[in-house]
Structure formats: structure tokens, C-alpha cells
C-alpha positions, 0 to 999 in steps of 0.5 A: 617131236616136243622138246619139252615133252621129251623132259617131261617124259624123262623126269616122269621116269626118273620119278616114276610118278606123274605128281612128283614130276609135276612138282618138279618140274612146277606145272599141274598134274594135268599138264604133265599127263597131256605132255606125256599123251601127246608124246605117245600120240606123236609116236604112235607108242604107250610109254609107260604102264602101271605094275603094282601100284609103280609106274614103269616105262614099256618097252616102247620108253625103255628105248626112247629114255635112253635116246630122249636123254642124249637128245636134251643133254645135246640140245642143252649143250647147243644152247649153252653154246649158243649163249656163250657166242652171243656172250661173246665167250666163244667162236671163231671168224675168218677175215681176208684181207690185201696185202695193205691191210693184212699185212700192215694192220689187221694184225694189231688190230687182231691182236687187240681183239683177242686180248678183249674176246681171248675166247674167240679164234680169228684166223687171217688170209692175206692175198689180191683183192681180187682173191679176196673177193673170191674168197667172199663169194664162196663164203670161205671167209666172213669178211674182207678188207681190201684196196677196192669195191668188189666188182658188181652188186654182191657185195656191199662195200663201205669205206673203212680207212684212208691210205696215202699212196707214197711215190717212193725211190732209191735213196740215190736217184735224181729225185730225192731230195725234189720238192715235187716231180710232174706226173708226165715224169712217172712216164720216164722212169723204170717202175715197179708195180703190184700184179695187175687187179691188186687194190694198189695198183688200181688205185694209181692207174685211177689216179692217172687216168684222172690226171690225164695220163695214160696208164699204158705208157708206164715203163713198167719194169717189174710186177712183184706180188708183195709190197715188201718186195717193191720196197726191197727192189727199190732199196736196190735201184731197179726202179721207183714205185708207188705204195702204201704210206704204212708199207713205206713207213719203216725204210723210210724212217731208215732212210733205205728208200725216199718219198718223193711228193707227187701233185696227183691226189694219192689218198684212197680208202680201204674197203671194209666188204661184206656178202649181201646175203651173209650169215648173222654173227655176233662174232662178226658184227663185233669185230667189224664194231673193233675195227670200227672204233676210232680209239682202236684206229688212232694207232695208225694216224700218221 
């Protein structure tokens, strides 16, 4: 069924004259009358009759006006929708994040967007990587910022923004203060890290393995689910960790906790992950191009 025929068949009704609608609606009488014909066609119905020099609806467009109006009104209403999301005017996105990203900056920068699109609604889930991951794959959400690539070929993974890796420890410990520590030494220390599979926690076991250390001998004493947690057990003395520079960032400036400079390479970047086969959206792609925007990233600069 024909759209347009359908608003046709409507202002002829309303009209009760093929002229007049032709008129109308800025088209020949000829082309008014085919629309209408190929309507009936379609339906296998005569829409209207002439009674006494009027044109009036059958039975047949009796019940279809009513229905054909509601079909038009809705269609008009999807379009407008349409164009207001392409305007960027409305709509909504879902973006999952790790702990780094999501709890230290997506939320300004979700901010920042909303006060650009006020009419757009972004909702934001923080978890591992690997649940964003999941996440992702069961197109729960629309895109992910996480700590690492996505295992296998799903997923397409750019690098988003470089994160420096802090070794950080009590305040009190015997290497604060140090100008550096030896690798081997992490090996000696109580530590405590993120669950395993977290972006973290990968990033630092690759780092090792590159120095030519053994993840596994670690004196790992504790696996906390939140950096907050890490930062607040190494404030207490359980342990020394490795995190996120902008985790660390306050307690460092409060001088709760210190850094310790470490000769391993400890900057890695955060991903920005997408499903290959995602749906379009102009909602999306804007926020990516946000994000994406070195003006709106200097705030994170060291």
C-alpha cells in the first residue's frame, strides 16, 4: 500500500472532489484519479461513488479513512522523529565502560555532551572490560570504552587515549620517597590488584612479561573489584598496587598515598570498541566524534 496514495485518497474525502484535491495537493486531475484507482486495485474495493452530483466514500472508504488517517499522522510522526534524530534533537545511546574510563572520565565528558545535545539521554555502565565486552556482543549497549582489545574479530578496536600506569604505596613504606625501584622488587611486596581479566590488570601482567618477569611469582595478596578500593587499601598499608594516573590522582595530591617511579614502560591506551556489525546512528557517531575531539580531551592532560 502506497503512502502517498493513502493521502490522496484522504484529501479527496475531505474534499469530496477530484479537482479540488488536485488543486490541493498540486498535481493533475488525471494523476489524482490514477492514485486513487490504484488504491482500489490494490484493495481489491470501490472507495467512493457519486450520489447526486457529491462524491461520497463507500462502505469500503468509510472503513479505510478513518484507519488511512491514523497510518499518515503515524508515518508523519516517524519522520519528524527521524528528522529530530538525525538534528540531533533527540535520542538516546548506552555506552559501557571499565572502571578507568567510566569512573574517572566519561562522566565529564557525558556531561559536556549533554549540555551541547540537552535532548539527547545517555546512559553509562561501568563494569570489567570483559562485561563490557559482553555487553557489546549482546548489543545491550552502543559502544564501549575499555582497558583492552576485545578478544577475536567481532569487535573493531581503536585506540582512544593514553593512560599512565602508577606504582603506588603507603605513604610510610620504605619506597617512598625512592627515585626508582627494580622490577624484580614488585616480586617482594605484598600487592594488590583488580580481579583477573580487568584492562588493568592485563596491561601490568603484559608489562612484566615484556620486562622478563613472571606475573605468577607476584605476592598477590588481594584482588579488589574497584580501583577506589586499591587506593583506599594501600592508604591503609596492605599493600602497594599499580593504577590508573587519574585514579591516583587525588590521594596523591593529598599525599594519602605515593608514587613510586617504576623503569617498566607503564603507559598503555584505552580502547574505544565497536560491534562490526552495529547499527547506524547519528547519536553514536556524534558522541564518538565528542569524545574524539582533542578540545574536549585537553581537560584530562597531565
Amino acid at each position: 500500500m502506497n503512502l502517498k496514495h493513502l493521502e490522496t485518497f484522504i484529501m479527496v474525502a475531505d474534499l469530496q472532489s477530484f479537482t479540488a484535491a488536485a488543486r490541493r495537493l498540486y498535481m493533475s486531475q488525471p494523476a489524482v484519479s490514477f492514485q486513487i484507482k490504484s488504491l482500489e486495485e490494490d484493495l481489491h474495493v470501490t472507495l467512493f461513488q457519486r450520489r447526486e452530483k457529491k462524491l461520497g466514500l463507500t462502505p469500503a472508504g468509510r472503513l479505510l479513512y478513518p484507519e488511512a488517517k491514523k497510518m499518515v499522522v503515524r508515518y508523519q510522526k516517524i519522520k519528524s522523529g527521524i528528522e529530530d534524530l538525525r538534528g540531533l534533537k533527540t535520542g538516546h545511546l548506552v555506552a559501557g565502560a571499565s572502571t578507568t574510563p567510566g569512573e574517572y572520565l566519561l562522566p565529564l565528558l557525558v556531561g559536556g555532551f549533554g549540555k551541547k545535545y540537552p535532548g539527547i539521554n545517555i546512559s553509562l555502565r561501568v563494569a570489567g572490560s570483559g562485561q563490557v565486552f559482553q555487553w557489546l556482543k549482546d548489543r545491550e549497549i552502543d559502544l564501549g570504552l575499555t582497558g583492552s582489545t576485545a578478544p577475536g574479530n567481532w569487535a573493531t578496536c581503536r585506540p582512544w587515549i593514553d593512560d599512565e600506569l602508577v606504582l603506588i604505596v603507603p605513604p610510610d613504606h620504605p619506597w617512598a620517597g625512592r627515585e626508582s625501584i627494580n622490577p624484580g622488587e614488585l616480586m617482594d611486596w605484598p600487592i594488590i590488584l583488580r580481579e583477573a581479566g580487568s584492562g588493568t590488570r592485563r596491561s601490568l601482567e603484559e608489562k612484566l612479561i615484556k620486562g622478563g618477569l613472571d606475573p605468577a611469582r607476584l605476592n598477590l595478596t588481594m584482588e579488589l573489584g574497584s580501583t577506589r578500593a586499591i587506593i583506599t587499601a594501600v592508604q591503609a598499608g596492605l599493600g602497594v598496587s599499580v593504577v590508573s594516573c587519574w585514579a591516583a590522582r587525588d590521594a596523591l595530591e593529598l599525599g594519602r598515598i605515593k608514587k613510586v617511579p617504576c623503569p617498566l614502560e607503564m603507559v598503555r591506551p584505552l580502547y574505544l570498541v565497536t560491534g562490526k556489525h552495529s547499527l547506524e546512528s547519528p547519536v553514536a557517531d556524534e558522541f564518538i566524534a565528542y569524545i574524539n575531539d582533542p578540545g574536549n580531551l585537553s581537560q584530562f592532560s597531565p
